[in-house]
C-alpha positions as CSV (number, residue, x, y, z in Angstrom):
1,X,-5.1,-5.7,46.4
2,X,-8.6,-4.8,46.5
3,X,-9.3,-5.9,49.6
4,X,-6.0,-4.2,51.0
5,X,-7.4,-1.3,50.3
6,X,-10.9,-1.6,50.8
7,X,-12.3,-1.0,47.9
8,X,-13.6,-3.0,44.9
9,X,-11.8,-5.0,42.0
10,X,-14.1,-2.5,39.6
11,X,-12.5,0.2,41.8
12,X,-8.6,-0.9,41.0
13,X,-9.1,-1.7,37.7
14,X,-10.5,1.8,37.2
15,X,-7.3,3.5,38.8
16,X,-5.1,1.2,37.2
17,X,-6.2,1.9,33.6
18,X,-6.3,5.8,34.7
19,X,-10.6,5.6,34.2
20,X,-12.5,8.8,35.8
21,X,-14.6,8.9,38.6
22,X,-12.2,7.5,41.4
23,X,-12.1,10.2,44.4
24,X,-8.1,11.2,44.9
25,X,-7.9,9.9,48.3
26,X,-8.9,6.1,47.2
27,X,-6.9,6.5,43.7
28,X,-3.7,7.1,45.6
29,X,-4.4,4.4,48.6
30,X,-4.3,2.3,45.1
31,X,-1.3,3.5,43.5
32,X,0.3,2.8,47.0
33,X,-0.8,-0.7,46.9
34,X,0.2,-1.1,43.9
35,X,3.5,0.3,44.5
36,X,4.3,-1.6,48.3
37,X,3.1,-4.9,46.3
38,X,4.8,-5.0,43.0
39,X,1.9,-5.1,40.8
40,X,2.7,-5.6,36.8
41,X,-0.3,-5.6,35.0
42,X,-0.5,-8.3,32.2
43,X,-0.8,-7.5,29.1
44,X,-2.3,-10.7,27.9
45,X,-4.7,-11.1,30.4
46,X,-6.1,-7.0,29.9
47,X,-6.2,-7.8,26.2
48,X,-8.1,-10.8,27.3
49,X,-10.5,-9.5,29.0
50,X,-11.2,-6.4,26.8
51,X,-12.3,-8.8,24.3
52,X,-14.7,-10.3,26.0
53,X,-12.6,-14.1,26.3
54,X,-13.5,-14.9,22.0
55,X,-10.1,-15.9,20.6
56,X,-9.6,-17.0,17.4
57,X,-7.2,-19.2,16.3
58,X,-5.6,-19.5,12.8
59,X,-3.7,-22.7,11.1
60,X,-0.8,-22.3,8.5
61,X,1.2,-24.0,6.5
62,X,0.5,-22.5,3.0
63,X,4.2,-22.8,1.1
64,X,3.5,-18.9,-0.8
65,X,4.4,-16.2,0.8
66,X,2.1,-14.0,-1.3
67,X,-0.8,-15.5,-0.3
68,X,0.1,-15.9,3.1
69,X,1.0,-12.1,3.5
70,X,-2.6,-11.6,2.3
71,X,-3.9,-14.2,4.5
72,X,-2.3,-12.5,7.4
73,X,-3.8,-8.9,6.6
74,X,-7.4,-10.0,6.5
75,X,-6.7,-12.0,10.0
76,X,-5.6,-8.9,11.5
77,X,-8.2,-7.1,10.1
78,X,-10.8,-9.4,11.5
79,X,-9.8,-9.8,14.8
80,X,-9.3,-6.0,15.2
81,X,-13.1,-5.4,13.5
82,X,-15.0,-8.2,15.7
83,X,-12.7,-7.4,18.9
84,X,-11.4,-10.9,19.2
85,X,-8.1,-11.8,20.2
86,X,-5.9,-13.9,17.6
87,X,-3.9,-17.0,18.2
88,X,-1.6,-18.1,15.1
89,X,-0.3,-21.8,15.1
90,X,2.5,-22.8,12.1
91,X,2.5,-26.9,11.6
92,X,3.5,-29.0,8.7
93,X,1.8,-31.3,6.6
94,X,1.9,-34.4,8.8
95,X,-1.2,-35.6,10.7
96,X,0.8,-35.3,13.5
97,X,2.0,-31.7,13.3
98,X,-1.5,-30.4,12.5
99,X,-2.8,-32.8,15.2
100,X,-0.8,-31.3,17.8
101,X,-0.9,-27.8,17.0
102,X,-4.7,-27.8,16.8
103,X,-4.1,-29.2,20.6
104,X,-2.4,-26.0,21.4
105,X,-5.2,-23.6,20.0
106,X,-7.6,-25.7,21.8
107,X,-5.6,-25.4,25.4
108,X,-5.3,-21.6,24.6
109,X,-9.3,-21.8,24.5
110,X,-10.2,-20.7,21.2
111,X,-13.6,-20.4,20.1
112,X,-13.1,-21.6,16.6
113,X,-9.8,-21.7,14.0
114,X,-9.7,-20.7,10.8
115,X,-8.2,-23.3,8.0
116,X,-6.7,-22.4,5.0
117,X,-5.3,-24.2,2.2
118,X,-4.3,-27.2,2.9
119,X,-5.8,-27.9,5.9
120,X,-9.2,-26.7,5.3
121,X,-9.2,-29.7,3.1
122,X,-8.2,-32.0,5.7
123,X,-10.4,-34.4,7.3
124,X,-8.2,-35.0,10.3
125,X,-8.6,-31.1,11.2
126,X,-12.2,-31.0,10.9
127,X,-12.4,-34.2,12.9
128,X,-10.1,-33.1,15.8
129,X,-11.8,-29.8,15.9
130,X,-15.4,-31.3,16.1
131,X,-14.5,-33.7,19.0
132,X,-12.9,-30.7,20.9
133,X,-16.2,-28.5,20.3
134,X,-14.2,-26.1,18.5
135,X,-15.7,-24.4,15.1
136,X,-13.9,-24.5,12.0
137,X,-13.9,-21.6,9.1
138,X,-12.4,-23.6,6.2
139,X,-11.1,-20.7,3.8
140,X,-10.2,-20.8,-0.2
141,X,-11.8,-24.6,-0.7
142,X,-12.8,-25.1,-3.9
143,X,-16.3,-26.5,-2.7
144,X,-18.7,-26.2,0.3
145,X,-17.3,-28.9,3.0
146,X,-20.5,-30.3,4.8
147,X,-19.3,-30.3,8.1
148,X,-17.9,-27.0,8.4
149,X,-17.9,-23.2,8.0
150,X,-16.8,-22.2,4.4
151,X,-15.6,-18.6,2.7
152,X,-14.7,-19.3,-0.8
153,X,-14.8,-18.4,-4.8
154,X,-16.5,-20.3,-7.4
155,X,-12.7,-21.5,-8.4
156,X,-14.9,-23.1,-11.5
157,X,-16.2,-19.8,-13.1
158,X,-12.9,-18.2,-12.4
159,X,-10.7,-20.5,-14.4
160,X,-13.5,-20.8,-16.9
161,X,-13.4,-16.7,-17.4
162,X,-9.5,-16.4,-17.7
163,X,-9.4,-19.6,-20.3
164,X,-12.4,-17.5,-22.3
165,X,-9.8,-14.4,-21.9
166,X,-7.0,-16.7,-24.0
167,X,-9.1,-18.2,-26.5
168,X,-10.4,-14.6,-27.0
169,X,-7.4,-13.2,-27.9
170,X,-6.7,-16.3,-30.7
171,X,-5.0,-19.0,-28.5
172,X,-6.4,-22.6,-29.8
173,X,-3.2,-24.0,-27.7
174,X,-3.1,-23.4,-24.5
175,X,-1.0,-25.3,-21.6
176,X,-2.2,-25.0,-17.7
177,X,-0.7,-26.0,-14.6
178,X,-2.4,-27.6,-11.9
179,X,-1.8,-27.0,-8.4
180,X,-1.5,-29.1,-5.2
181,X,-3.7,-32.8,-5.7
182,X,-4.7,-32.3,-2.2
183,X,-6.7,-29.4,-2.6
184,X,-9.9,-29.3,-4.0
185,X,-9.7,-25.7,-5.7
186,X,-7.0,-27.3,-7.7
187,X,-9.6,-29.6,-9.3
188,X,-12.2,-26.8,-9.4
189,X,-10.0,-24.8,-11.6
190,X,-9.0,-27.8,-13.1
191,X,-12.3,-28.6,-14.5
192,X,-13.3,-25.0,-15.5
193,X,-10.4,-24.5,-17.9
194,X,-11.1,-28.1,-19.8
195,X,-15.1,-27.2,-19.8
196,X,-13.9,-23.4,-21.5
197,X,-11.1,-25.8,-24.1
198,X,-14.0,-28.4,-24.6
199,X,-16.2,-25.5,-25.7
200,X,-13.8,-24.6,-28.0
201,X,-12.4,-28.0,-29.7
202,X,-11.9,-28.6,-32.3
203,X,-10.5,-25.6,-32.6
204,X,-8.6,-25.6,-29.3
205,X,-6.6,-27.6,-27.8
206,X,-4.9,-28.4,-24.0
207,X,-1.8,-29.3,-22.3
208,X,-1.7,-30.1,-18.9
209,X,1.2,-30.2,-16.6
210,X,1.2,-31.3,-12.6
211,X,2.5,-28.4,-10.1
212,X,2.1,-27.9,-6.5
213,X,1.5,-23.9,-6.1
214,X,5.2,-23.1,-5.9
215,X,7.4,-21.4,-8.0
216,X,9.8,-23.9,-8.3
217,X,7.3,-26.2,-9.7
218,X,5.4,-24.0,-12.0
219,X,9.0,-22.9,-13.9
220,X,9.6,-26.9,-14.0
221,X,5.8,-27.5,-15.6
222,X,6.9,-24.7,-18.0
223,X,10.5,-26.0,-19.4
224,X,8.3,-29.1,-20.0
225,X,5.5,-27.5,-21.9
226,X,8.3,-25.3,-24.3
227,X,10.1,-27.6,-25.0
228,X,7.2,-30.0,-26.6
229,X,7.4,-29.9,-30.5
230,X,4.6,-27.5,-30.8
231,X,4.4,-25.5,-27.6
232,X,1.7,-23.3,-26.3
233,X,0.8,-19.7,-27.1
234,X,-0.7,-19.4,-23.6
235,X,0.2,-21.0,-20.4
236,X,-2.3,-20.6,-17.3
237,X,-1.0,-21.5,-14.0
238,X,-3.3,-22.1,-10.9
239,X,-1.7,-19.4,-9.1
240,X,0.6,-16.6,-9.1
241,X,3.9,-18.1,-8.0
242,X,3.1,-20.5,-10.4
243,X,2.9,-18.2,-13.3
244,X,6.2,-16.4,-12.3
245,X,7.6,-19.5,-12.9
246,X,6.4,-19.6,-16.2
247,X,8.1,-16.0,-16.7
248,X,11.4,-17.4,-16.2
249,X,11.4,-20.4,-18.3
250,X,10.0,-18.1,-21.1
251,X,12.7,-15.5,-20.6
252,X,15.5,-18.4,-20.1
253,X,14.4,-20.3,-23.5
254,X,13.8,-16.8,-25.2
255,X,10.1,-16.4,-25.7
256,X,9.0,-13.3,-25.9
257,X,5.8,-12.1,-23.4
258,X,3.0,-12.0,-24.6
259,X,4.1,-11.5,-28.3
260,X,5.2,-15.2,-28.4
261,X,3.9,-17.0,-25.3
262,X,0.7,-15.2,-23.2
263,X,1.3,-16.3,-19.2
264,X,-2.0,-15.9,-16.9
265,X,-1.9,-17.0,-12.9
266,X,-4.4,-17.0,-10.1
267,X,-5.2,-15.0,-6.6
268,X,-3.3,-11.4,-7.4
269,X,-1.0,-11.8,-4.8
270,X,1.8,-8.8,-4.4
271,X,4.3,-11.2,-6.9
272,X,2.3,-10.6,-10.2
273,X,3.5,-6.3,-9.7
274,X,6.8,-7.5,-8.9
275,X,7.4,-9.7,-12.8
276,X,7.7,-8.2,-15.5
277,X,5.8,-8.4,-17.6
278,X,3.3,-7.7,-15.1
279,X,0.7,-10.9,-14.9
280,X,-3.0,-11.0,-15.9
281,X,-4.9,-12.6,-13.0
282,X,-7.5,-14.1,-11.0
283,X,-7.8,-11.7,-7.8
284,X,-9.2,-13.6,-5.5
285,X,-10.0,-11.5,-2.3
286,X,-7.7,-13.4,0.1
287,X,-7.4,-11.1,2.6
288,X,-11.2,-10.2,2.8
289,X,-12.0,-13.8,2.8
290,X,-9.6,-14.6,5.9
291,X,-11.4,-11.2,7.3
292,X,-15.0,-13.2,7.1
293,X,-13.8,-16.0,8.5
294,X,-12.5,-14.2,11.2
295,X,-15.6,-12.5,11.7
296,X,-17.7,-15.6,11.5
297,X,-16.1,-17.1,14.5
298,X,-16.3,-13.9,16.5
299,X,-20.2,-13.5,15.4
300,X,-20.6,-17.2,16.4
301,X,-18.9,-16.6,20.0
302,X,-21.6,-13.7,20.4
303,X,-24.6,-16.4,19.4
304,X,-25.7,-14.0,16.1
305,X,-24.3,-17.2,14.0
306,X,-25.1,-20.8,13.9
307,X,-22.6,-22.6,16.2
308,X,-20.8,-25.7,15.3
309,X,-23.7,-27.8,15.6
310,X,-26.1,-25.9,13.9
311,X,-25.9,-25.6,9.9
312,X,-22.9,-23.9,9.0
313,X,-22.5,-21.0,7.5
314,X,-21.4,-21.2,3.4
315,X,-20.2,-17.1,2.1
316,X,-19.1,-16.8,-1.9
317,X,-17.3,-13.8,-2.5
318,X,-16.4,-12.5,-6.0
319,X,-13.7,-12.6,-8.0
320,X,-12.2,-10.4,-10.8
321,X,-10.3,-11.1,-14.0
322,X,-7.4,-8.5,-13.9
323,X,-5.6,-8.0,-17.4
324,X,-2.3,-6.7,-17.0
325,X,0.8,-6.9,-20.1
326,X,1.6,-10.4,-19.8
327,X,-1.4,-11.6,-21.5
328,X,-1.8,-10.4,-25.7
329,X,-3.1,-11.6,-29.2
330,X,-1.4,-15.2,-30.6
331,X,0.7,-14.5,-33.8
332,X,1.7,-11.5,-33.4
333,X,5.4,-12.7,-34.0
């Protein structure tokens, strides 16, 4: 088109996105082009280029829809913040699936991909992304992965303050449910309510009960704890589907919350507003974590951060024990 006309690409692109300083004459000898040939702009390629080429790319498979909504969010934030373009790939849990969906962010030419929960624990992700070139933000691990970029919590001292929050309100029996084995926060949060309880023996003591992070599982984890011959006064669940679980096993065997049975979750996603009672938390900044990741890739594709073979980059950010209604004194019925 540009050379239809005579003038430069600089020149077309300037009529075409209506920029100033393009004499009449040669804007309309463009706008006639443009017209005689057909032209569509396209709006993937514009976006493209007004970003500079840096697209990020972003893995999901995470099974709560709280935590992904947050997730989401901070992407969008991210990319709009460091002017990168985002590319969002949904896979499954198979080698395969994540295998060939990190293919597809690699052919779109991203410079990095952010990895939640559970592929930022994944080997196979880190692996495929390293041979490709391609950096890797791992996001809500519960410790530093060597080999990549990490934006995380100290899941530890989290789960350690919300189990001193139940013992300091009387509870010396306290179940908790773990979430998905195949994540390492889940053992991080683990570890930092048994440290808190072994603190506190002989005085206090635990019940532990397998879950996955779903709501499905954390109401199963909870029938099993009630119905033990001397149940808890406080069940704390690794996250907040989890704990709304809890809620309805209480409410379905009759317990009253918190007078007979204090619940507690994890992350302050939009679901612990949406119980009743309302649930005292762990907020973990999901949103602004995803944000940084985001961020740390776009900073990388600009050369202010160490690339993928240079150190990576390892950013803690804090957390905050929220106390809402579903959390009380033991024996007060």
């Amino acid at each position: 088109m540009a050379r239809r006309v005579g003038v430069s690409p600089m020149t077309v692109s300037r009529v075409i996105n209506n920029f100033a300083g393009v004499k009449q004459s040669t804007r309309d000898a463009v706008r006639q082009a443009v017209e005689e040939l057909g032209y569509s702009p396209n709006p993937a390629a514009r976006s493209l280029a007004r970003h500079g080429g840096r697209r990020v790319g972003l893995l999901y498979s995470n099974p709560s829809a709280g935590y992904l909504s947050e997730f989401l969010v901070g992407a969008l934030d991210g990319a709009q913040l460091s002017g990168s373009l985002l590319m969002i790939e949904k896979c499954g849990t198979t080698a395969a699936s994540e295998k060939a969906a990190i293919a597809r962010l690699v052919a779109g030419g991203v410079a990095g991909v952010v990895l939640p929960s559970p592929h930022a624990e994944s080997a196979d992700a880190h692996a495929e992304l390293k041979l490709h070139g391609v950096a890797a933000v791992a996001v809500g691990t519960g410790l530093l992965r060597q080999e990549a970029n990490s934006v995380r919590i100290d899941d530890f001292a989290a789960a350690a303050e919300m189990t001193r929050h139940l013992l300091s309100l009387g509870h010396t029996r306290i179940g908790f449910i773990k979430g998905a084995a195949n994540q390492t926060a889940s053992a991080e949060r683990l570890s930092g309510f048994e440290a808190e309880i072994s603190r506190a023996r002989p005085k206090a003591t635990s019940l532990v009960e397998e879950g996955d992070f779903t709501y499905r599982s954390g109401l199963e984890a909870a029938k099993r704890l009630l119905s033990s011959k001397e149940p808890p006064t406080a069940i704390f669940a690794s996250n907040d589907d989890m704990a709304a679980g809890v809620l309805a096993a209480a409410h379905h065997r009759g317990f009253v919350v918190p007078e007979q049975l204090s619940v507690a979750g994890f992350d302050d996603t939009p679901i612990t507003t949406a119980v009743w009672p309302e649930l005292t938390t762990i907020r973990q900044p999901v949103a602004e974590m995803t944000e940084a990741a985001v961020r740390i890739i776009a900073d990388g594709g600009r050369g202010k951060t160490p690339g993928v073979t240079a150190k990576p980059v390892d950013r803690l950010l804090p957390y905050k024990l929220v106390i809402r209604a579903s959390t009380g004194p033991a024996g007060r019925v």
